[in-house]
Backbone as numpy.savetxt, mean C-alpha at the origin, in Angstrom:
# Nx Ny Nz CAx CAy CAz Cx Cy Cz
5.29 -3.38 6.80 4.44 -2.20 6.80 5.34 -0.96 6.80
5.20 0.00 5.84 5.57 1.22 6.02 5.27 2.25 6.50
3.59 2.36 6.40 3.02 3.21 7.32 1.45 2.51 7.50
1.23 2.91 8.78 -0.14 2.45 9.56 -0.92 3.14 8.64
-1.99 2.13 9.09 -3.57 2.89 8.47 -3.97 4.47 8.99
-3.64 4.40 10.12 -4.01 5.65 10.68 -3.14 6.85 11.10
-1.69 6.29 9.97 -1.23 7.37 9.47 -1.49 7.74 7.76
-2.38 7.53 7.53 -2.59 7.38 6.01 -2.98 8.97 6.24
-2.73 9.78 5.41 -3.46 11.41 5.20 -4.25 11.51 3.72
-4.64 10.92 2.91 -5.13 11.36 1.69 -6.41 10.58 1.85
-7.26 11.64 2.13 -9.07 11.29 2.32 -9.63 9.97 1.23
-9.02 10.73 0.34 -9.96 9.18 -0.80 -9.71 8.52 -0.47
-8.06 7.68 0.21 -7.26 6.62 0.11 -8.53 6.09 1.33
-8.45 6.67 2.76 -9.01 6.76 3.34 -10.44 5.85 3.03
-11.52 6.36 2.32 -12.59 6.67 1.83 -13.08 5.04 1.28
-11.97 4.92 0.25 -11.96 3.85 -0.36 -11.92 2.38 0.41
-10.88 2.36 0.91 -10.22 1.63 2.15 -11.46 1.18 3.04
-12.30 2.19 3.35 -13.00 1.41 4.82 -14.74 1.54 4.32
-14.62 1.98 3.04 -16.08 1.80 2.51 -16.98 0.71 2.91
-16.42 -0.66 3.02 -16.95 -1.70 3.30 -17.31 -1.53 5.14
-17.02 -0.46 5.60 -17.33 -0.25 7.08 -15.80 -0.82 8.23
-14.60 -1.24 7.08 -13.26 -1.68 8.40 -12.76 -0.47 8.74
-12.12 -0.83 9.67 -11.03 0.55 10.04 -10.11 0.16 10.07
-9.80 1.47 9.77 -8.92 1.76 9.06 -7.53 1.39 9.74
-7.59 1.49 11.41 -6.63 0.62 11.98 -6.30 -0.46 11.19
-7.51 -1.31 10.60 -6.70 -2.64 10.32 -6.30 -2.70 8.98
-5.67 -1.33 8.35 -5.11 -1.05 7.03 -3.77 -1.01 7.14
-2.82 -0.77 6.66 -1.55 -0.37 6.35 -1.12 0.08 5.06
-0.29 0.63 5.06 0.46 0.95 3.36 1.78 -0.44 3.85
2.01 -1.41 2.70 2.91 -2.43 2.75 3.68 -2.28 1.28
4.79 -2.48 1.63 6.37 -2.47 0.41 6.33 -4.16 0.47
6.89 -4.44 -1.27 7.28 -6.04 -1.37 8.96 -5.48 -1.34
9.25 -7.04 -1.12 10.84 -6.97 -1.61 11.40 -6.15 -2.89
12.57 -6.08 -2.95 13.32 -4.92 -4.08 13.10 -6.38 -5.19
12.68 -6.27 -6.36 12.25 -6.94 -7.64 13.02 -6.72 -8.32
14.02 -6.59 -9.28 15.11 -6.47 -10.47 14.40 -6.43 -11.96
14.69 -5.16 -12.70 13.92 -5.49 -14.08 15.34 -4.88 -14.75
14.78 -4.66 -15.99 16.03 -4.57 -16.59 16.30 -2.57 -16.44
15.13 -1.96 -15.99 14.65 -0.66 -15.78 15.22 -0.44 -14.48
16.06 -1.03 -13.85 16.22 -1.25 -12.32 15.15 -1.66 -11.49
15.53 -1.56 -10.11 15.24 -2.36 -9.07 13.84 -1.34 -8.69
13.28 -1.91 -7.76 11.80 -1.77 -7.82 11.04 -2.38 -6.80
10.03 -1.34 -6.08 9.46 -2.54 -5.41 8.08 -1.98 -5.59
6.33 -2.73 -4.81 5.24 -2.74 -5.09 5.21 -2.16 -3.58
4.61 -1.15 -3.74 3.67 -0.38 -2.60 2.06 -0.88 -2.69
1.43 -1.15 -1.69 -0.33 -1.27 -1.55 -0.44 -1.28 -0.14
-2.03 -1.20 -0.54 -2.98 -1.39 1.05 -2.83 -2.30 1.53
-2.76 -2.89 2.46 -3.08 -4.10 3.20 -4.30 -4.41 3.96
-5.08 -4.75 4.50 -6.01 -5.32 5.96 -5.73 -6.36 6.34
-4.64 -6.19 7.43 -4.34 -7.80 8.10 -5.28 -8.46 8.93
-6.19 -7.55 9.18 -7.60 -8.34 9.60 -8.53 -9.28 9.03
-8.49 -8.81 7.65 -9.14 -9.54 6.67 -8.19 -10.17 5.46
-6.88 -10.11 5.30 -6.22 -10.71 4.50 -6.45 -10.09 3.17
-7.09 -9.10 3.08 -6.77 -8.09 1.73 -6.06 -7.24 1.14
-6.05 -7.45 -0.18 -5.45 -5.93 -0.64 -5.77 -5.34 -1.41
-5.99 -4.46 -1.31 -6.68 -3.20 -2.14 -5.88 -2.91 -3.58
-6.20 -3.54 -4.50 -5.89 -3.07 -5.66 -6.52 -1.85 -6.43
-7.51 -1.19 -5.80 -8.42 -0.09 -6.11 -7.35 1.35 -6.26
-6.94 1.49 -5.17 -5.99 2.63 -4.88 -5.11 2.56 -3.89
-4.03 3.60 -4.81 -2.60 3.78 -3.99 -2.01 2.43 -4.14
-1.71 1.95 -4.97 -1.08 0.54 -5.59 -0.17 0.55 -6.64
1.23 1.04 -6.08 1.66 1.49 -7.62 3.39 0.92 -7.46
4.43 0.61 -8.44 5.33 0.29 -8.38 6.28 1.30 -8.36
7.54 1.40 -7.26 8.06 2.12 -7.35 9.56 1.99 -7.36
10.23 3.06 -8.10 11.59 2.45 -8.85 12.49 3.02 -7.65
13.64 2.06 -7.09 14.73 2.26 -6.18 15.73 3.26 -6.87
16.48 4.27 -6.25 17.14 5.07 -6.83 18.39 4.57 -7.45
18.79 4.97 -8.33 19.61 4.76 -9.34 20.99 5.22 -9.12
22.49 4.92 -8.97 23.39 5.35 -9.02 24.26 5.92 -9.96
């Protein structure tokens, strides 16, 4: 986990996330391992609910590239 649910600040993310009525406690923003492409290294940011074993592919799900030397 990189950051708690209930440090999340962007209302939609928010919005989206607990529509189904969870809270948002039981959200997180979660990083995968560093991935290798030929574009460099990389990893997958998303939602989590470790309460319910989901992840939000709706929003805030996006790949992001490790800095480059």
């Amino acid at each position: 986990m990189i950051i708690p649910g209930e440090q999340l600040d962007d209302p939609e993310v928010i919005r989206v996330l607990t529509a189904d009525e969870s809270n948002i406690a039981d959200w997180g923003k979660y990083s995968t391992r560093v991935h290798q492409s030929p574009y460099g290294d990389f990893q997958v940011h998303y939602c989590y609910n470790s309460k319910k074993g989901e992840v939000s592919y709706d929003i805030d799900y996006k790949a992001v590239m490790n800095r480059r030397w």
